[in-house]
N, C-alpha and C positions, 0 to 999 in steps of 0.2 A: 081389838083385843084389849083389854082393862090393864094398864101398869101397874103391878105390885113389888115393888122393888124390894121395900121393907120386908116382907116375905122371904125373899131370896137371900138378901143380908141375913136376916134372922138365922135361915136353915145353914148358912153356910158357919155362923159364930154358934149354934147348937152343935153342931157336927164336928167342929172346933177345926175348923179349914183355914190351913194358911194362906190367906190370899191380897191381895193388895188393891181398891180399887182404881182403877185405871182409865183416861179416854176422858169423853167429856163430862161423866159425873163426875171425876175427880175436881176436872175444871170447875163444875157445879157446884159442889162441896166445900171447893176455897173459896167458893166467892164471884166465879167468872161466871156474869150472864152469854151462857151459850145451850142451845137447843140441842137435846139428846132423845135418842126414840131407843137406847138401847143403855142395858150394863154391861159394861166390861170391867173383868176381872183381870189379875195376875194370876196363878197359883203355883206353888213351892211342887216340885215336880217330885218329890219323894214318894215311897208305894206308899204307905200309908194316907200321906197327902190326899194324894189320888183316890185311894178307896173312900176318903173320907168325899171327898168332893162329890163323887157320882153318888153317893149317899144324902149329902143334901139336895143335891137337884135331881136325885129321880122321882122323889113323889113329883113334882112338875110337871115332868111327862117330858121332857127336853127331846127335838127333833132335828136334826140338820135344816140349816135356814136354807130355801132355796133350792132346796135337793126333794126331786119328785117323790108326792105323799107314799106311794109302795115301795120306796127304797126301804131293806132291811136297815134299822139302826137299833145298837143299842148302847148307852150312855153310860157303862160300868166303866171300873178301874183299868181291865185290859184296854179297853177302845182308848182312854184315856193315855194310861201306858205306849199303844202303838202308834198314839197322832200328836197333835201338840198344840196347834190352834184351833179351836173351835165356833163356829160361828151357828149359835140354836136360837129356836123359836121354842118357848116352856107358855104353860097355862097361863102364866104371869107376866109374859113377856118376851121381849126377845135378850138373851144373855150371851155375851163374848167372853167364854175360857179359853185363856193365851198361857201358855207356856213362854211362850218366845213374843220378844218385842221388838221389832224393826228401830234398831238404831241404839238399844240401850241392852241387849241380851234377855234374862230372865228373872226370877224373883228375887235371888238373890241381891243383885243388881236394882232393882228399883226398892229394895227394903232399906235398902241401905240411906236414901233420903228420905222416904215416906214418912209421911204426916200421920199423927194417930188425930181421927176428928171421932165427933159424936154423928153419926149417919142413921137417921130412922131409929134412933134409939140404943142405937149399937156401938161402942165404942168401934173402931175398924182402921187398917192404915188406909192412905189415901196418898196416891204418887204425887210427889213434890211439881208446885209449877215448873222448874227448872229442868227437872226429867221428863215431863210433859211436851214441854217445850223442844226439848232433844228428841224425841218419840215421833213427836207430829212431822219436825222437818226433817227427819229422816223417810219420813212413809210417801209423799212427796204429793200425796194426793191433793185435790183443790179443795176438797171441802176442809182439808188438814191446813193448808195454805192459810184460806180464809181466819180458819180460827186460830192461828196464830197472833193476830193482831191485838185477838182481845187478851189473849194467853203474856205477850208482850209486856200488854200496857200495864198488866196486871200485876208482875212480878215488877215491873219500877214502880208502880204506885207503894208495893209491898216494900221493895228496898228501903223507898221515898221516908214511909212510916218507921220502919226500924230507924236509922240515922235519927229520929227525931225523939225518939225515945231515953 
């Protein structure tokens, strides 16, 4: 399946979605060489929020990842409203809409350190290494474990640099 990410960014900053990107493109973004096969997102859980969301990712065609091809889905603001993490397969890719974040809460919460970077053209926030970091070893996973190290090294390098400034 072809990765279009910029696409996804695009529809989500047209549709004027509050979202914050999150996971290893975040990592990706600052700076941290680390391997991603997906996007994940934050998103501000407000209705509007919401309607605006399933409005950029439905021309995509967004489907539950994992979950057998004839399961009814559909990807509006109620679905939206009724669940909270989302984990889809779109034309474009595979995309993670989180409401909630293991270890750090929700949008609120991670806006509140977020980085504003330039992503595919986009101005967009981007979750701080330091929340990143809090995120990953909260989830406890091994593939989260591992990339902690680079996530680590990254924000001392980053300390390293400020101090010297």
């Amino acid at each position: 399946m072809p990765q279009d990410y910029a696409r996804v960014i695009r529809n989500l900053d047209e549709h004027k979605v509050e979202f914050v990107i999150i996971g290893a493109m975040a990592a990706v973004s600052l700076g941290v060489p680390i391997i991603t096969r997906d996007l994940d997102i934050c998103y501000r859980r407000s209705k509007p929020n919401m309607a605006a969301l399933a409005n950029a990712l439905g021309p995509l065609h967004p489907k539950l990842r994992g979950a057998p091809s004839d399961l009814p889905f559909k990807f509006d603001s109620a679905t939206i409203e009724h669940g909270s993490n989302f984990t889809l397969v779109t034309d474009v890719g595979d995309v993670d809409v989180l409401g909630y974040i293991t270890g750090v809460d929700g949008y609120d919460q991670v806006i509140k350190t977020a980085e504003t970077l330039e992503v595919y053209g986009v101005h967009v926030k981007v979750m701080s290494l330091e929340t990143l970091i809090k995120a990953k070893k909260a989830t406890g996973r091994t593939k989260d474990k591992l990339q902690l190290l680079e996530l680590e090294a990254a924000l001392r390098l980053k300390r390293e640099q400020a101090k010297d400034l």
